[in-house]
N, C-alpha and C positions, 0 to 999 in steps of 0.2 A: 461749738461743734454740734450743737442740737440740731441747726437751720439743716435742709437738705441741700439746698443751692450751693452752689461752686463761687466760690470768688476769682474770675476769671481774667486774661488780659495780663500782657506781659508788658515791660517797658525796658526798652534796650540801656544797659549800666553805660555811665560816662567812660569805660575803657574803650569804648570802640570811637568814638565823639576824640579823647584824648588821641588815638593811635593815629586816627586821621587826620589830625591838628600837627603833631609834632613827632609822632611815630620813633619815638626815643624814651628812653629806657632808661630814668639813673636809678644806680644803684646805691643800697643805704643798708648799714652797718648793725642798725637799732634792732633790741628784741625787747621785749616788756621789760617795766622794770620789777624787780625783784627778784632776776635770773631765774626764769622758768623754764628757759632751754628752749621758749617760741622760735620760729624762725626770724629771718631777719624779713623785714620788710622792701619789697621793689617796690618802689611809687613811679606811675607814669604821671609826666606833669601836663595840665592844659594851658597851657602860653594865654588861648584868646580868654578860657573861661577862667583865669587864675586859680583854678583848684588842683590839687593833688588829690592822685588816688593810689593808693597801697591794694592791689588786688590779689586777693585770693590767700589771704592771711590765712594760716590753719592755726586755728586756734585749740584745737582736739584732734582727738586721733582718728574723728570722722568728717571734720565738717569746716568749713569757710565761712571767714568776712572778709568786708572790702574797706578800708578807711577812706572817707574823703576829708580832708583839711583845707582849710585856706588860709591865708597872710594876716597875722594877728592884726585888726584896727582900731585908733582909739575905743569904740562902742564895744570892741570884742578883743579884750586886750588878752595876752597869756595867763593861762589858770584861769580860763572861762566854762562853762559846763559843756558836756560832750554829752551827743544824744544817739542812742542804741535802737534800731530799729529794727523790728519783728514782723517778718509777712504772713502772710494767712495759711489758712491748714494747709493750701494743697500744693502748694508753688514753690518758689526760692525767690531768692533775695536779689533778679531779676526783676521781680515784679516791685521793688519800691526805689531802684535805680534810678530813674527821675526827681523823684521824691527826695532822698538824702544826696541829690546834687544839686537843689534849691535849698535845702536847708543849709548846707556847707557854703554855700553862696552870701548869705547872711552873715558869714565868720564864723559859724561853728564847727567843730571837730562832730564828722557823723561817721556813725558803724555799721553798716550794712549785716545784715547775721541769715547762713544761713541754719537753719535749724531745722528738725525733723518735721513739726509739724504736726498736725491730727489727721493724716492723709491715709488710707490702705494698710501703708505699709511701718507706719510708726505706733511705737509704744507708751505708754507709761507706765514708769517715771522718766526713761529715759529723754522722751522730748524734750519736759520743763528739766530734767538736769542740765541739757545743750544749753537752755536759756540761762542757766544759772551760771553754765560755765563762761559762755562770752561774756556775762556779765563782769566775773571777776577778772578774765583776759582782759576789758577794755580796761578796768580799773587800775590795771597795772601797765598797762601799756600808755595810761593818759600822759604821764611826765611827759614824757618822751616826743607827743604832738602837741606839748602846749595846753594841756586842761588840768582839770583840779578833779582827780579821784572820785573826790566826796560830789561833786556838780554831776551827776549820771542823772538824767532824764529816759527811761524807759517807754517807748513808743511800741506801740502793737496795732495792726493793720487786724481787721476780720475777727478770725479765731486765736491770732497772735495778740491779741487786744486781752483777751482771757488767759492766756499765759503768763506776760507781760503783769500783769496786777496780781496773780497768785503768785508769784516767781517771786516780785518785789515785796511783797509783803510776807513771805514764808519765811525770812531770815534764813539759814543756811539748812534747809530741810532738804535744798536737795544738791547733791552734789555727784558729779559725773568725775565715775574712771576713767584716764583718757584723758582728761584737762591738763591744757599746756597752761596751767596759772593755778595759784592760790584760789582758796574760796574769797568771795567779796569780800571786799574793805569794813562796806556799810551799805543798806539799804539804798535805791534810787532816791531821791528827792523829789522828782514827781514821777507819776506815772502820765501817761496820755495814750488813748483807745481811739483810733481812728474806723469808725463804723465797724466795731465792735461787738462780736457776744460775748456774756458774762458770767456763765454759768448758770449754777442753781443753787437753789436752798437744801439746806438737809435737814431732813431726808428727803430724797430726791423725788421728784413728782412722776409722775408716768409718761408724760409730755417728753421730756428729757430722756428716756430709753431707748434708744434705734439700738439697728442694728450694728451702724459702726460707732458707736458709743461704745457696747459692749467688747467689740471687737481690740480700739482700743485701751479698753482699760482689762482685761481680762476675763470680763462677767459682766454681769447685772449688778446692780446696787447694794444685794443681799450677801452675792462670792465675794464681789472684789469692792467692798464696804471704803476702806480706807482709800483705797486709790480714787472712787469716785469723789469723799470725801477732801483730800489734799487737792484736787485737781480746780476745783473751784474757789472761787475769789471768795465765797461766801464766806469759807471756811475761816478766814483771815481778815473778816474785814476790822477785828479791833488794831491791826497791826500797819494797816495801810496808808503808803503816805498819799500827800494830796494827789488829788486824780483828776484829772482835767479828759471828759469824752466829748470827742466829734463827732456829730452823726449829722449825716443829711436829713432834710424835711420829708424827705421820700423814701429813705431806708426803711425795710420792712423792722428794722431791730432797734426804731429811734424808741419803743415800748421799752425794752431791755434796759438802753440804756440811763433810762427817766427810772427803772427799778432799780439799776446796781448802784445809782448814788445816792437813792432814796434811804438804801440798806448801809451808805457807809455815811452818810449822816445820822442816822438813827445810830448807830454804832462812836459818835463823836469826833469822827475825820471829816477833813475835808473834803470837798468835792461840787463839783459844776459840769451841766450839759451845755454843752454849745451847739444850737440847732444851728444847722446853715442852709437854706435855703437856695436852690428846690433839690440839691445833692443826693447822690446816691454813694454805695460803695464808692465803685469807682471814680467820682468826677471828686474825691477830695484826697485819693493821692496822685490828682493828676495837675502839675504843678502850671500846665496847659489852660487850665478852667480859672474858673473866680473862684469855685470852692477850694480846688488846691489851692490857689495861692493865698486864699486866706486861713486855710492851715498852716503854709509853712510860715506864714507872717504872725499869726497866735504860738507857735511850737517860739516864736524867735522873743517874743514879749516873754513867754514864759521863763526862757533862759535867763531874761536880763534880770529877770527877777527874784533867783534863786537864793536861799539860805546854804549853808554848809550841811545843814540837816533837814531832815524831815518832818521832826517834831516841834509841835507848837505856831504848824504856820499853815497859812488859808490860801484856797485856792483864789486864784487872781479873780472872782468872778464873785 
């Protein structure tokens, strides 16, 4: 959330793709499991595109996800890993709707999340509690579509990339009133940062102080000491699991992201940059381009290749 730039550009979610496909409606029973009192989930089905989509899960007492599912296949049989997706500061969970219906396409159970954000009007801790909370909603809700709990893949788009990796590696530091679910299970299994920032070091450089920085966290680095400190990946990196970052050859933050894994190998985690050529933000969650499609087809190798845990294992790279 340091950069000033906007990660811009929306992408219409498979409910409306679906609505005009088969424009019906079944109805479904299921709430997570471990009785949290979630709602029940409506899934619209897509006939042509075989995927299921569960829209507008409230998973909190503020905020929505979308599940997309597909038809378990030998390569992606039941109790496969399910992948949590995070959009950037300023948007919702419109902007990677394309994105998690190419990745669900593949066989995998994907969560669309929307979450506050590092936008004007969002706070911390609140934000990363939101992330903390879907996180443990999907974890309980996985039975139910066919995944295995422990298989969560955390995916973060922009400034959601920097969430996503402090979220997962904080263990239960943060935790939101208002959550329709338990706290996590267990930490993700991998993280993955899709043109991503990563924070900073502590203590904090100068570079790193705008004005909505402050804004968000309460203060300067000096008042609100702790909040800048928890916000950052840096804070965590002995705790992180393997991290797999994408960034285009053209992103202005491909520097960032060659530092934050610099910092969590020096620190004895895993971790790999996957430059993709000639990408930017945008052209790698756009499932349209070669760069998107060769993220959702790296996010898909990932999966096939997950442990139950996080420890003790290297990044595919």
């Amino acid at each position: 959330m340091a950069t000033e730039y906007r990660r811009s550009g929306r992408t219409a979610t498979l409910v409306w793709v679906a609505i005009a496909i088969c424009g019906s409606l079944l109805l479904s029973g299921s709430a997570p499991s471990g009785g949290t009192g979630g709602p029940a989930l409506s899934p619209v089905k897509a006939e042509a595109i075989g995927l299921l989509l569960h829209q507008g899960v409230r998973y909190s007492d503020e905020a929505l996800l979308d599940v997309y599912t597909a038809p378990a296949t030998p390569s992606q049989p039941a109790g496969s890993a399910i992948v949590v997706l995070l959009h950037g500061c300023c948007g919702d969970r419109s902007d990677l709707g394309k994105l998690a219906e190419a990745i669900s396409a593949t066989g995998l159970v994907v969560v669309n999340v929307d979450w506050e954000g590092m936008d004007a009007d969002a706070r911390f801790p609140a934000s990363y509690e939101g992330v903390a909370c879907a996180l443990g909603y999907t974890q309980a809700l996985a039975g139910d579509l066919g995944a295995d709990p422990r298989r969560v893949i955390l995916v973060g788009w922009s400034d959601g990339a920097m969430a996503a990796a402090a979220v997962a590696a904080a263990g239960r530091q943060f935790s939101l009133h208002g959550c329709h679910a338990p706290p996590a299970l267990a930490a993700p299994v991998a993280v993955v940062g899709i043109a991503g920032f990563y924070g900073w070091p502590v203590p904090v450089p100068n570079q790193y102080v705008l004005a909505r920085s402050e804004r968000f966290f309460g203060g300067d680095p000096h008042r609100a000491r702790q909040s800048w400190a928890a916000a950052t990946p840096y804070s965590w990196l002995a705790s992180a699991p393997p991290t797999h970052l994408f960034v285009g050859t053209t992103d202005p933050l491909v520097d960032d992201a060659r530092r934050y894994a610099a910092g969590l190998r020096a620190a004895g985690r895993s971790a790999c940059v996957i430059e993709i050529p000639p990408g930017g933000d945008q052209t790698l969650i756009s499932p349209r381009s070669t760069e998107g499609r060769r993220v959702v087809s790296e996010i898909a190798s990932i999966a096939d290749n997950l442990p139950t845990s996080s420890e003790g294992q290297s990044c595919l790279r």
